[in-house]
N, C-alpha and C positions, 0 to 999 in steps of 0.2 A: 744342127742336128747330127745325130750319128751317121757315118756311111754304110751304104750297101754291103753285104759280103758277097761273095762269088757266086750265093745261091739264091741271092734277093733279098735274104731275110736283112731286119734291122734292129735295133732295140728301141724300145720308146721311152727307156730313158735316155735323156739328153735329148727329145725333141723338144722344139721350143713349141709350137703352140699345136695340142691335139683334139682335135675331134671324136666324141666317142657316141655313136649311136645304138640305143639297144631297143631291140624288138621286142612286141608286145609280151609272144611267147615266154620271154625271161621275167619280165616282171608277175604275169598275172597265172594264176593258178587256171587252167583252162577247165576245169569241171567247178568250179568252185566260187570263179574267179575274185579269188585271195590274193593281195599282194605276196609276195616273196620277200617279207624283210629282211630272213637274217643273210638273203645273195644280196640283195642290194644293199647291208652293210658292209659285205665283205665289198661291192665293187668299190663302195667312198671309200673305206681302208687302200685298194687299188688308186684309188685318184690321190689320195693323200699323199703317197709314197711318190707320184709323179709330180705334184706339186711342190712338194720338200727337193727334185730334185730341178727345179726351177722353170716347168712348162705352165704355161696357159692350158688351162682345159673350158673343153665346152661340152656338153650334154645335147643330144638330141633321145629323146624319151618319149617312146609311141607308151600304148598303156589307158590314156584318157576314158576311148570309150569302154575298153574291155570292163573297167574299174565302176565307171557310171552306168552300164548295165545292168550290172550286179544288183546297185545299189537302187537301180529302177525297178529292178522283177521284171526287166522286157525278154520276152519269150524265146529261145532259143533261134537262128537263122538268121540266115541275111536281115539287115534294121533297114527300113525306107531311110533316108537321107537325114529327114527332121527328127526323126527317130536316133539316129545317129549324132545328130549333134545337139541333144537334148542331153545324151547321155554323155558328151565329149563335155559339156556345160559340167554337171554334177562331178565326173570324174576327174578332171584339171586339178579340183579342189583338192581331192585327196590325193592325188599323184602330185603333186606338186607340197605337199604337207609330208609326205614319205622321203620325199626328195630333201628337203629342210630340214627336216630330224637328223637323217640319215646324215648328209654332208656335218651339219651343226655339231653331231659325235664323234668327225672328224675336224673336229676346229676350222671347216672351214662353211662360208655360207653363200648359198643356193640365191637365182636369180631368178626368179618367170617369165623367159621371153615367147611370147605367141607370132607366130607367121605365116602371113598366107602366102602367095605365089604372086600378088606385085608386089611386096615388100623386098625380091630379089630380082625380079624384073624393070621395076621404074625406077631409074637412079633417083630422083628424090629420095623418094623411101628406103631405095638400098642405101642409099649414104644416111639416112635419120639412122636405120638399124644397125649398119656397121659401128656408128659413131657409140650408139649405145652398149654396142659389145664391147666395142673399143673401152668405154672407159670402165665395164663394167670387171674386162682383164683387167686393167692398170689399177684400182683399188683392191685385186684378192680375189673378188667373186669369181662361181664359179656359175655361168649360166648356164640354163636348164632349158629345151627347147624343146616346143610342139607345133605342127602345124594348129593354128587356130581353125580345128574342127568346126566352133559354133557358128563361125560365119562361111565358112568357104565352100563353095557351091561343087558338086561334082564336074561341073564344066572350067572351074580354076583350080579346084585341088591337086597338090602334089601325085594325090593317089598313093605314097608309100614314105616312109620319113627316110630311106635310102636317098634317095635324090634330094631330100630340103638335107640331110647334111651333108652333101656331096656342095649345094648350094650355100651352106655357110661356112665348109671351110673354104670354099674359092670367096667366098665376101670379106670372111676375116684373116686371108693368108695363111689356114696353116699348113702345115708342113706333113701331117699326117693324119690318115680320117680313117678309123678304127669301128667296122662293121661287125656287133656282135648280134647273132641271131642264134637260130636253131640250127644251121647247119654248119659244119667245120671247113668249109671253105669253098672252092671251084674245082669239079672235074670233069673230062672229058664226056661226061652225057650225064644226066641225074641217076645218081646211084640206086635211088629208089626201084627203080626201071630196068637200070643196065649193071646186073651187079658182078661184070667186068669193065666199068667204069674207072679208071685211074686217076689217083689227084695229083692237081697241080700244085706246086708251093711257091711258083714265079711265075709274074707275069710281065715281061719285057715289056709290050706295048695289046693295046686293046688293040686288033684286027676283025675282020669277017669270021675268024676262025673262031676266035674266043666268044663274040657273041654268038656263032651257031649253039655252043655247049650251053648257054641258058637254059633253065628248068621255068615250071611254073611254082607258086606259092608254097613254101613249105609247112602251113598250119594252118587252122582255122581261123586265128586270130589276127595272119598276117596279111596284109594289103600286098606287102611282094613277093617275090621270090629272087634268085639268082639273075633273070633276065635283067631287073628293077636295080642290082648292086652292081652290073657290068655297064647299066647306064648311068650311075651313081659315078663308078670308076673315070667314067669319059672326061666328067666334067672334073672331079679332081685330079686326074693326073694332069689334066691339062693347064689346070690352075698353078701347076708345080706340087702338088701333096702324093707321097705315098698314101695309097692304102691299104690294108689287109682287112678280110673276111677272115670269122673265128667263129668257132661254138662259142658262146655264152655260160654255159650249161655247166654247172661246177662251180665252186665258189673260186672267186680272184681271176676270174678270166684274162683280164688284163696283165696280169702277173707271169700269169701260164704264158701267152704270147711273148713275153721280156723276155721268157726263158727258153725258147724256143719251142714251143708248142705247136699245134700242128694247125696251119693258118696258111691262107694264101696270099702272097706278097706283089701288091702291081706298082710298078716303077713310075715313079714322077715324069710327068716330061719336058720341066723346066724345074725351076725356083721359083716358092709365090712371090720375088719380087721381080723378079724379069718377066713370068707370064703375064701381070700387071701391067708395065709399062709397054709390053708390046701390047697389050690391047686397046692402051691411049692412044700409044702412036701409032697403029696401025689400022684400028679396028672402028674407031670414032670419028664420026666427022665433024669438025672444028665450028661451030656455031658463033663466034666472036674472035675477037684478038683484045688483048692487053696488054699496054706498052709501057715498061720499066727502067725505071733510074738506073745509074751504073752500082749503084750501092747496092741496088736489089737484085742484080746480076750478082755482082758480087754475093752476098748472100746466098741466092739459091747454089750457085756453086761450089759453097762452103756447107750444103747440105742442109738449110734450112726452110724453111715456109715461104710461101711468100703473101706480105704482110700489106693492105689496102694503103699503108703511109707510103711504099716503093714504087707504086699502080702512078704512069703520068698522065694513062688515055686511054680508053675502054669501046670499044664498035661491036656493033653486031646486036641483033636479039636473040638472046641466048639463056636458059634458064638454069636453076639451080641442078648440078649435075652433068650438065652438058660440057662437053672440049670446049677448051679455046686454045686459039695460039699463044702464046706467048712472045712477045718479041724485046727486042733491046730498045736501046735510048736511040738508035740510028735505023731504028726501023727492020732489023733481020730478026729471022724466026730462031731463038735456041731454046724454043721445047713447046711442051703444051700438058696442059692437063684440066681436073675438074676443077669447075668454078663452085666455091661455095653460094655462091648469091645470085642471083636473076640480074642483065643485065642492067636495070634502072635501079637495082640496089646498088652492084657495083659502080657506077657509074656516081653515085651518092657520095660514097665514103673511098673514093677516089684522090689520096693524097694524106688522107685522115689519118693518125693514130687507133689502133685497135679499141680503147679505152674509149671513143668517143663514138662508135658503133652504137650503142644503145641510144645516144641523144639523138643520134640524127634519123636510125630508122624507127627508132621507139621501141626494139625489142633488143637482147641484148644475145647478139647474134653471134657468127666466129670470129674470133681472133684473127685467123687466117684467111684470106681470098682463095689460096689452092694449098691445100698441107702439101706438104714433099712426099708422103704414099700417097696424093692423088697427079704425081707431074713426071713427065719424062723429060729429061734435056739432053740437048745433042751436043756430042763430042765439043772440048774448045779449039 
């Protein structure tokens, strides 16, 4: 991706994979609540231009209930919970039909991924859902993401789509997580309030200082506010992704920030691919070991997978998602990462060809025992 300039900002063309989240307030008309087609055509006109310039994009799209209210007649005010995702049920449908036209008019096509809060908490499920963004990038798609309101109880929900995209771009590495809302970015106390409040347009590292300047909710229709996008911030910069907070509000929002618009800029605090492998090696604790041929050393060192034919010997009870060691043909540790398979699977297709994974465990599983984005190896 592009680098920083002197004053934080950065362009988001030439990122490689961005995150883009927009608040209810932009999509839904709040007295009325009408979609806003002809912004949300301008914003897939904005995503086209970043795609033609060779990024992954991923959509996070609040919207559901505002849209399925409407179309219930449910009475203005706070909605009891079932009420809420009665209305998140009906609205997906159309929010997700607006989304598909819209991209569809820019030659490109929309994906429906729904999430709740263990689908990024329990590695199973985080690796089933990365896998499926994974490949949903690598053919074109562009995914479109909601928390799954209909099921997610108030005691597991996100509470705000700030944080679930702050949570998928750390799942799928990107490099930039692009917050458009109601308000044009972070300042010194809510302007609403303090209206000798000053703004920020860099933010070198999240501190105590920066969380004090949190506000509460900026609109009826938003679950966050400012406090909810500085704790969004935590977990992306720390994944390695810039991000910036923008108004929305305008057509081409994304375009307006390319060009320097007025947007608050927080600095990464690694690379998605180094804040990853520190978090194998450092952050996991190792549930098994698996012991490899010199071929399959070799391999991993030339940067590729490592494949269940290179596996000589498998220990531990360990499941799908979990560390293991990794060790060589002489028994030393050079790295560790996630295992694709539960130990009594691995331990099956132990020596095996990929291609024979399906006969032996009867479904027709990975390829790989640990992909090289789930392995850290240590120096040779």
């Amino acid at each position: 991706m592009t680098g920083m300039s002197v004053d934080g900002r950065q362009r988001l063309l030439g990122c490689r994979r961005i995150v883009v989240k927009i608040g209810s307030a932009l999509l839904v008309e709040g007295l009325t609540g009408a979609l806003h087609l002809d912004w949300l055509d301008a914003l897939a006109a904005d995503l086209k231009k970043l795609a033609s310039g060779g990024a992954d994009l991923l959509v996070v799209s609040s919207g559901a209930i505002a849209l399925g209210r409407r179309r219930l007649k449910l009475a203005a005010g706070e909605l009891k919970l079932e009420e809420a995702q009665a209305a998140a049920a009906v609205g997906q449908i159309e929010l997700a039909k607006a989304w598909a036209e819209s991209l569809q008019r820019q030659g490109l096509t929309a994906a429906q991924i729904l999430l709740t809060l263990g689908d990024t908490e329990q590695r199973r499920r985080y690796l089933n859902a990365r896998a499926t963004l994974a490949t949903l990038l690598k053919i074109g798609a562009v995914p479109v993401i909601n928390e799954n309101d209909t099921v997610a109880t108030s005691e597991i929900r996100y509470g705000d789509n700030d944080r679930l995209a702050a949570r998928v771009a750390a799942m799928i590495g990107a490099d930039c997580l692009v917050l458009l809302s109601d308000v044009d970015g972070l300042y010194t106390a809510p302007p609403a309030d303090n209206p000798d409040a000053q703004f920020i347009d860099h933010v070198a590292s999240i501190d105590s200082r920066i969380e004090a300047m949190a506000g509460a909710a900026g609109s009826d229709l938003s679950r966050g506010g400012m406090k909810t996008k500085i704790e969004a911030g935590k977990i992306a910069v720390a994944a390695g992704a810039a991000m910036v907070i923008a108004s929305g509000h305008g057509k081409h929002p994304l375009e307006a920030i390319d060009k320097g618009g007025r947007a608050t800029w927080f600095a990464p605090q690694s690379t998605p691919a180094n804040a990853r492998k520190a978090w194998i090696a450092g952050h996991l604790e190792p549930r098994g070991t698996v012991q490899i041929d010199s071929g399959a050393v070799s391999a991993l060192y030339s940067g590729k997978s490592l494949l269940p034919a290179g596996i000589s010997a498998v220990t531990g009870d360990f499941s799908r998602g979990d560390a293991v060691v990794i060790m060589d043909h002489q028994g030393s540790e050079i790295g560790r990462g996630l295992s694709a398979y539960d130990a009594a699977e691995a331990a099956a297709i132990t020596g095996c060809k990929s291609s024979r994974i399906e006969t032996i465990l009867g479904y027709p599983g990975r390829s790989e025992m640990i992909h090289r984005d789930d392995m850290v190896l240590r120096d040779r």
